[in-house]
C-alpha positions in Angstrom: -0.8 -6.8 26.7 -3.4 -8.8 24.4 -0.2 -8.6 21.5 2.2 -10.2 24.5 0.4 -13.0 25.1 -1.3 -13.4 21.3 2.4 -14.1 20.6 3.7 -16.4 24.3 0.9 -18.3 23.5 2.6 -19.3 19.8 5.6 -19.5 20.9 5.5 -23.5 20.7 4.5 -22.9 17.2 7.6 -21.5 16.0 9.7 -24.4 15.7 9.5 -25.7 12.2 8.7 -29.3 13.2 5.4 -28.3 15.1 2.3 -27.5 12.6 -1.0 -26.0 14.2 -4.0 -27.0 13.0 -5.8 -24.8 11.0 -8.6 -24.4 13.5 -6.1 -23.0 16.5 -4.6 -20.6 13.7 -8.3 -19.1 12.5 -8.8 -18.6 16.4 -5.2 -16.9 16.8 -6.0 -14.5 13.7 -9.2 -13.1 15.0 -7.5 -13.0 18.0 -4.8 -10.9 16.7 -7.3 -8.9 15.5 -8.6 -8.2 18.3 -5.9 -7.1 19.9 -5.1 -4.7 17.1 -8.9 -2.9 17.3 -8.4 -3.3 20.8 -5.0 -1.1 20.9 -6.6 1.2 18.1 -9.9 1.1 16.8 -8.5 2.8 13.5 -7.0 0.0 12.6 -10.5 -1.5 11.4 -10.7 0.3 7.9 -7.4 -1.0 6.9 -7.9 -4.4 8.2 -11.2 -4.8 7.0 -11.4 -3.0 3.1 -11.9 -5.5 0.4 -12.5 -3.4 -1.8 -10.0 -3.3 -4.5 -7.8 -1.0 -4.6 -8.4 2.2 -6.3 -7.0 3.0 -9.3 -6.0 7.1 -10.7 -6.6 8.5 -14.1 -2.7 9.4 -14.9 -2.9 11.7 -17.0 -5.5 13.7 -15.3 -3.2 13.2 -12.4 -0.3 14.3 -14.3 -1.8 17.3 -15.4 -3.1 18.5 -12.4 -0.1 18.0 -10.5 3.0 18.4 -13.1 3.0 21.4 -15.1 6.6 21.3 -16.5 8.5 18.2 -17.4 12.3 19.4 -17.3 14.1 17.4 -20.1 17.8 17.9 -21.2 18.5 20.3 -24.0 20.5 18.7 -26.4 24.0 19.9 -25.4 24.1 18.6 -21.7 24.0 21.6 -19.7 20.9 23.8 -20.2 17.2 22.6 -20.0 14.0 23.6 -21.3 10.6 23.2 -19.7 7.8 21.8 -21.7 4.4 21.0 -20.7 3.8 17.3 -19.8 1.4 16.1 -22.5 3.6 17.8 -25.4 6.8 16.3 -24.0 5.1 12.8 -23.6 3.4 13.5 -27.4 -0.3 12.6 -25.3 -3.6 13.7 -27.3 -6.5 13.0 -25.6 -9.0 10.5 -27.4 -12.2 12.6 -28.9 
């Protein structure tokens, strides 16, 4: 219900040749907001992490989950498994 009339009350806004002011739109986004935690209160970790991104180690990733990297033989039809960090020629740094 909040969604529904979040978005009838914009409605005038979506004709190209009306601009809000920027003050009506901050109130319309924390209104939408609200609405969302309101529907869902889940909703608030994804709306409110700034945290950057996280970021994976690869090739711990890659070893952990990929044991075999299939590559083609030579001749086309038949192919060999070789472990990931021979096949990508990876050492790890001592």
């Amino acid at each position: 219900m909040e969604l529904a009339s979040l978005f009838a009350s914009m409605t005038p806004y979506f004709n190209p040749e009306v601009k809000p002011k920027d003050d009506f739109m901050n109130l319309k986004i924390q209104e939408g907001l609200l609405a969302l935690l309101d529907i869902d209160e889940r909703f608030a970790p994804t709306l409110f992490d700034f945290n950057e991104p996280w970021k994976i180690d690869i090739l711990e990733f890659m070893s952990e989950n990929y044991m075999y990297e299939f590559t083609n033989g030579g001749n086309g039809s038949l192919y060999r498994a070789q472990p990931c960090h021979v096949q990508a020629g990876l050492q790890e740094d001592k």
